[in-house]
C-alpha positions in Angstrom: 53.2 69.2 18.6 52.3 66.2 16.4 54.8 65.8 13.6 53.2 66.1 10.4 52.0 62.6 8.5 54.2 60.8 6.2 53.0 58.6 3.5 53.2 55.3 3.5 55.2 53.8 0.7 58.6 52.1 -0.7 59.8 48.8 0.1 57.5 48.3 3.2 54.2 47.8 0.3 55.9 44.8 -0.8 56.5 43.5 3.0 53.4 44.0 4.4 51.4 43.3 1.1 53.3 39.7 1.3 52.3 39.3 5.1 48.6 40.5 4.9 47.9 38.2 1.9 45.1 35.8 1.8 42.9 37.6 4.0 39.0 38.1 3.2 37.4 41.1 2.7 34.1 42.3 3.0 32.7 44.3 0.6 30.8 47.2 1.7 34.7 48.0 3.2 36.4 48.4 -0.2 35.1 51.7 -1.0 36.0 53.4 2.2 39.7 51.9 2.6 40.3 53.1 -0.9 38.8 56.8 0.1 41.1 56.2 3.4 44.5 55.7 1.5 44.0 57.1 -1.8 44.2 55.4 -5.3 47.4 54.5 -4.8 47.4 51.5 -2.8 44.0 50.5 -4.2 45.6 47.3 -5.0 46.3 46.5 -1.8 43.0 46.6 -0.2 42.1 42.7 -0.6 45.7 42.2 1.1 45.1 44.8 4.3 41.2 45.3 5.2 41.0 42.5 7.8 43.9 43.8 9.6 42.9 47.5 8.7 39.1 46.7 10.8 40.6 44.9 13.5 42.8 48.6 13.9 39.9 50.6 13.9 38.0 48.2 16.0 40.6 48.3 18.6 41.0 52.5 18.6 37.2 52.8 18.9 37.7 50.4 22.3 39.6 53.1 23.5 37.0 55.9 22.6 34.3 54.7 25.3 32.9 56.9 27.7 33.8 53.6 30.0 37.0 51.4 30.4 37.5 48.1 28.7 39.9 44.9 30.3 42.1 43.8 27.5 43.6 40.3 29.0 46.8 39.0 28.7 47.0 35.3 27.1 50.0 33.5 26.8 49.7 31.4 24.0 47.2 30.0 21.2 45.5 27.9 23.4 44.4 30.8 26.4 43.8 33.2 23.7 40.8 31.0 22.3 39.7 30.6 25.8 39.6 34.3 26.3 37.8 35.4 22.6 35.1 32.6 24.2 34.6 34.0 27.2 33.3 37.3 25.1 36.7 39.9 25.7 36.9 42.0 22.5 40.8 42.6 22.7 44.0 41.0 23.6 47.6 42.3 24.7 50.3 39.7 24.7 52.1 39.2 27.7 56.6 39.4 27.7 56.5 37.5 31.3 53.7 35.2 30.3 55.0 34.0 27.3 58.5 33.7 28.3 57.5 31.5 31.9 55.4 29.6 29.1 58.7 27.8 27.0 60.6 27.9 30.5 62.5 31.0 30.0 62.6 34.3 32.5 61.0 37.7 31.1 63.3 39.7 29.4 65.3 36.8 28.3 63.0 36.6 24.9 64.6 37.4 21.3 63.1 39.8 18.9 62.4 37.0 16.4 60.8 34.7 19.1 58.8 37.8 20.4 57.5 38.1 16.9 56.6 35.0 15.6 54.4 34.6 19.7 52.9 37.7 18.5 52.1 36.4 15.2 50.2 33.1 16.5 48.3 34.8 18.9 46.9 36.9 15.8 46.0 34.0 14.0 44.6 32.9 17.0 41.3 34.7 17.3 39.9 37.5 14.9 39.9 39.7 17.8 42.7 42.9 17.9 45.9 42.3 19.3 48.3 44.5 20.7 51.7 43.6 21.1 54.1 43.6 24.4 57.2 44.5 22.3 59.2 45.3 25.4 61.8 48.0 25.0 61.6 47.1 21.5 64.5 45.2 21.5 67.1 47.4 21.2 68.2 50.6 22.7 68.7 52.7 19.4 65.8 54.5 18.0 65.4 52.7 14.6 65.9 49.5 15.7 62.5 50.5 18.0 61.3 51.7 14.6 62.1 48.6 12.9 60.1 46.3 15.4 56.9 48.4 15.2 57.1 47.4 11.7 57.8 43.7 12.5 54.8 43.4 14.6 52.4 45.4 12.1 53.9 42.7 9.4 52.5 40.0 12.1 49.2 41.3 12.2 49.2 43.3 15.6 46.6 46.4 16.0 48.7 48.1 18.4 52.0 47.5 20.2 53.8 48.7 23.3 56.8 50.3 23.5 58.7 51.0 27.2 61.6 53.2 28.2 62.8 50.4 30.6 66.3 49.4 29.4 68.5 46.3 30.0 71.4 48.0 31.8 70.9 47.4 35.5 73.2 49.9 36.9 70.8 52.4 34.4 67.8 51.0 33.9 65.4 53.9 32.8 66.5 55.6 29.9 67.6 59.6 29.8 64.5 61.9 29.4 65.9 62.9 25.8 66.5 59.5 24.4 63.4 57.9 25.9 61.5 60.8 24.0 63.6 59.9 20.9 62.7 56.4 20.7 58.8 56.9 21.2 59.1 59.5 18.0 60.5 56.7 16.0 57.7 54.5 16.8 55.2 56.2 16.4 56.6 57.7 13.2 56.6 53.9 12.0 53.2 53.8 12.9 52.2 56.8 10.7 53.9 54.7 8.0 51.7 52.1 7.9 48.8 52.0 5.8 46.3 51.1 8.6 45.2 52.3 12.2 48.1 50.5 14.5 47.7 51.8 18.1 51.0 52.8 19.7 51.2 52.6 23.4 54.1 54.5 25.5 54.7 52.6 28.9 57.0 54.8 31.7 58.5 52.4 33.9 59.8 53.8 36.8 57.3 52.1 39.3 58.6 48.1 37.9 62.1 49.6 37.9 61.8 50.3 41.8 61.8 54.4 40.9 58.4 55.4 42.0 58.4 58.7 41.1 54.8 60.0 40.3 56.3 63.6 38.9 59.2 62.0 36.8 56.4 59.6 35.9 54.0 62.3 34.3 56.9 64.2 32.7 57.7 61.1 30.9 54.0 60.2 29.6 53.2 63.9 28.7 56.3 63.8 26.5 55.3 60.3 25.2 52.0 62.0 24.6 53.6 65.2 22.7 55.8 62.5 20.5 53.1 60.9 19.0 51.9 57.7 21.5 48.0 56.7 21.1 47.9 55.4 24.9 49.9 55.8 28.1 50.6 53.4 30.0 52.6 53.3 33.9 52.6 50.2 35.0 53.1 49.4 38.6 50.6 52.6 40.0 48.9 51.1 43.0 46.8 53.6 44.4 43.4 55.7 43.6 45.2 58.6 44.0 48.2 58.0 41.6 46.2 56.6 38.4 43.8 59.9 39.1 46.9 62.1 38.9 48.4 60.2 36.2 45.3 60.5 34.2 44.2 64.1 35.0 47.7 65.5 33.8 47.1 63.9 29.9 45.1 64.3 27.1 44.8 60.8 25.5 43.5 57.4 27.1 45.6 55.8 29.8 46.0 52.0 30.5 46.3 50.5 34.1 47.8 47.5 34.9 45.7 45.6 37.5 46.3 42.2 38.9 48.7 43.3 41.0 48.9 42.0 44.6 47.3 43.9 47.6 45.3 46.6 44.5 42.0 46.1 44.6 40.1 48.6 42.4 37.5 47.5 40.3 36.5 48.3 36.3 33.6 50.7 38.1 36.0 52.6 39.8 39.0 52.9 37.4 36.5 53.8 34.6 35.5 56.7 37.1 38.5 58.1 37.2 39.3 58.3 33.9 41.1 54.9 33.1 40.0 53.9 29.1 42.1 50.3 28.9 43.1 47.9 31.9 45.3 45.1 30.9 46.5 42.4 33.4 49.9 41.3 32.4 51.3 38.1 33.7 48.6 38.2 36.4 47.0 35.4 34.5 49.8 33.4 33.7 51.1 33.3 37.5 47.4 32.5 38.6 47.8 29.6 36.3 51.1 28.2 37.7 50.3 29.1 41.3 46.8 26.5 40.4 49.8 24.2 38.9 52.2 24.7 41.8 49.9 24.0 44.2 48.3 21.0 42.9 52.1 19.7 42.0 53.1 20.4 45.6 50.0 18.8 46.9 51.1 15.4 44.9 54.9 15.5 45.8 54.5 16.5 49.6 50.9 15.4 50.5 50.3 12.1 48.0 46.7 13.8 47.4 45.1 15.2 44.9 42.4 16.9 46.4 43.2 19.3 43.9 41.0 18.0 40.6 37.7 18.8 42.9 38.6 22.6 41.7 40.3 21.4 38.2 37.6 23.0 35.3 36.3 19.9 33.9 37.4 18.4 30.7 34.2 18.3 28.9 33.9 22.2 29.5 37.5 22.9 28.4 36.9 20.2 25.6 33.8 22.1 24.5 35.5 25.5 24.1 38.1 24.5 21.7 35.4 23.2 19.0 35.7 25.2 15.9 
């Protein structure tokens, strides 16, 4: 059962009103945000209404008869690439970001993860949700708390995931998995604008894949209030069809994954609304790098510029 909706309202105007500042609005918009939030916070719609169409922009994505990729950049740089290229949504990326300042995943702070999630915003004007991890922390409100950090960055959506950081345990309990996802997505119905909460079940990265445990967990994600599922890690046509079948809101896939080759036609055919890519990108960028590196050091060639994009091109796509 969905838990009933709680204004929005206290100290949080003052934070978010501070970090949604100086952002246009269009006109024809003011009459409907006011109608959405009531008189009330009137004087915040100058403040909010880029970041409030960039939330509803990214829950219509979802509401497509047909799936849509949302790609995975890893900093400023591949996210302008990507909004060239024509993609209409991006998902930041834990593993990509942290390979990207020389760090492993999972190795990332809280206040690092936010400020990377705040300059791929600024980045592009497309929607961004945010790979918040296990939201850095293992307590309920401190999951809370970082929904509320990444909304105050600008994020349209964010990802929450019941992995935790204890190795001999690293899937939360049923109970307290369920606990934290109600927190966030209480959070969410906090804010004064559509943010997309995502619930991610992680038993296939953890090396626990098990499909029933799996769907237990999403369906109870579902009943707590996520907007999307999410099991990353699913590999077959069968498994995303039974993972899909069994819940009543839109599912993302993770694709990019070695030896899983289904494409958008298919996994749109079965069900799928969102396919992200995770670090896929990233690693296909350092393997180039690796290669080409390996080539110098063991080879003394560098056969490896004839495949290099050219500079002019990359040059070209960076002009503002």
């Amino acid at each position: 059962m969905d838990a009933p909706r709680r204004r929005w309202g206290g100290n949080n105007d003052d934070h978010l009103r501070d970090s949604l500042r100086n952002r246009s609005v269009p006109a024809r918009w003011v009459q409907n945000i006011r109608r959405e939030l009531g008189t009330r916070h009137s004087s915040m719609v100058n403040d909010m209404l880029t970041q409030a169409e960039k939330g509803n922009i990214f829950r219509a994505l979802h509401q497509r008869q047909s799936a849509f990729i949302i790609p995975n950049p890893w900093d400023v740089g591949t996210a302008r690439l990507l909004a060239h290229l024509g993609f209409e949504a991006l998902a930041t990326t834990s593993a990509g970001y942290a390979f990207s300042v020389g760090r492993q995943d999972g190795s990332i702070q809280r206040d690092e993860s936010i400020a990377h999630v705040a300059a791929i915003v600024s980045a592009t004007d497309l929607p961004v949700s945010a790979d918040l991890e296990n939201g850095f922390g293992d307590a309920p409100e401190i999951v809370a708390g970082t929904i509320r950090l990444a909304a105050a960055a600008g994020a349209a959506g964010g990802s929450i995931e019941d992995r935790s950081r204890d190795s001999t345990h690293p899937i939360y309990a049923h109970e307290h998995a369920i606990e934290r996802v109600l927190a966030a997505a209480e959070a969410v119905r906090d804010l004064p604008f559509p943010f997309t909460l995502t619930a991610r079940a992680e038993n296939y990265l953890a090396g626990h894949p098990d499909l029933k445990d799996t769907i237990n967990r999403l369906q109870a994600y579902q009943e707590a209030g996520a907007d999307v599922l999410y099991a990353p890690g699913l590999k077959t046509k069968d498994e995303i069809t039974a993972v899909v079948s069994s819940l009543d809101r839109p599912v993302n896939i993770l694709m990019g994954l070695q030896g899983v080759q289904l494409s958008l036609r298919v996994l749109s055919e079965i069900g799928v609304r969102r396919v992200s890519v995770g670090s896929a990108l990233s690693r296909a960028a350092l393997g180039a790098f690796l290669r080409a590196a390996r080539e110098m050091l063991e080879q003394g060639t560098f056969a490896f510029a004839d495949e290099a994009v050219s500079y002019r091109d990359v040059n070209d796509m960076f002009k503002t």
